[in-house]
N, C-alpha and C positions, 0 to 999 in steps of 0.2 A: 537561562532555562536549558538541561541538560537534552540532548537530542534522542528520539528512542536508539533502541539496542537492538541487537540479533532478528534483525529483520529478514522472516524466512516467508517466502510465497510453497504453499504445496496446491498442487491438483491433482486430485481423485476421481475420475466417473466422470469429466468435463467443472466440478465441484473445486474452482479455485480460490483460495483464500489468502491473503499476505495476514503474517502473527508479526509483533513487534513486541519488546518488553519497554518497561520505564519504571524506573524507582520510586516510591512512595513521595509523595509531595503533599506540603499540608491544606494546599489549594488544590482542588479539582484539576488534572490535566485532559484537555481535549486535545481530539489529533484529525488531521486531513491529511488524504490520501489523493495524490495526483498519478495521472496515469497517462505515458505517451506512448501511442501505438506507432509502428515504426512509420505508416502510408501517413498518418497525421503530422509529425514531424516536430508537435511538440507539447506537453505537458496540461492536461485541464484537468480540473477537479472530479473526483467521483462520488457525483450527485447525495452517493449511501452513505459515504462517510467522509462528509464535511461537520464540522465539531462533532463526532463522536467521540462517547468515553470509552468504548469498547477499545480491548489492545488487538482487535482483527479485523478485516475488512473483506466481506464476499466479493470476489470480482470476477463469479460466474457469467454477472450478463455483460461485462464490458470484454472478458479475454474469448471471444467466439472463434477466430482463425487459428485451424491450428498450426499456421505455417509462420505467425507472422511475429516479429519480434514486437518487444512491450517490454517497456521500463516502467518500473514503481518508484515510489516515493510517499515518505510520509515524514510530519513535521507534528512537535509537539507546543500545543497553544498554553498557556499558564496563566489568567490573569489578561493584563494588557501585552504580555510578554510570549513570543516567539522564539522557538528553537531554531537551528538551521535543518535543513532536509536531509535527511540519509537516505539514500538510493539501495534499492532494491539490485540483487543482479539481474541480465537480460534474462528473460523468461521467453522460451518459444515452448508453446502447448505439448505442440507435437512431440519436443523433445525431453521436458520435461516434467510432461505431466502423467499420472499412472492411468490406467485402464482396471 
């Protein structure tokens, strides 16, 4: 199972979202989104988008600090079959999110 692609996080107005792409497949691809805040230490699910089909993920109410570092990740589900994760770059609010 191919892993997603151009995985970008934008934040707008506190309005943060990670976009991912994935190529057409002729089964359904579902994807989850894990997310470790830096004072956590290490990677859980978010609650929103566990098997979604959507290729984006709101993660206005999980990224609230805007000092704090936060890695993403997402993995694409196909079937009984599993992609591996591609990682997000660090994301800190503060420094790159717009106002």
């Amino acid at each position: 199972v191919p892993s997603p692609t151009e995985i970008v996080l934008t934040s707008e107005n506190f309005k943060t979202v990670l976009h991912w792409q994935y190529p057409p497949m002729s089964e359904m691809p579902y994807f989850i989104v894990e997310i470790k805040p830096y004072n956590l230490g290490y990677y859980k699910n978010v609650s929103t988008c566990v098997n979604t089909s959507a290729h984006f993920c709101d993660l206005s109410e999980e990224i609230c600090d805007p000092y704090l570092s936060h890695w993403l990740r997402v993995k694409a589900v196909v079937g009984s079959q599993e992609s591996e994760y591609v990682e997000a770059n660090e994301f800190i609010l503060q420094r790159h999110g717009k106002l």
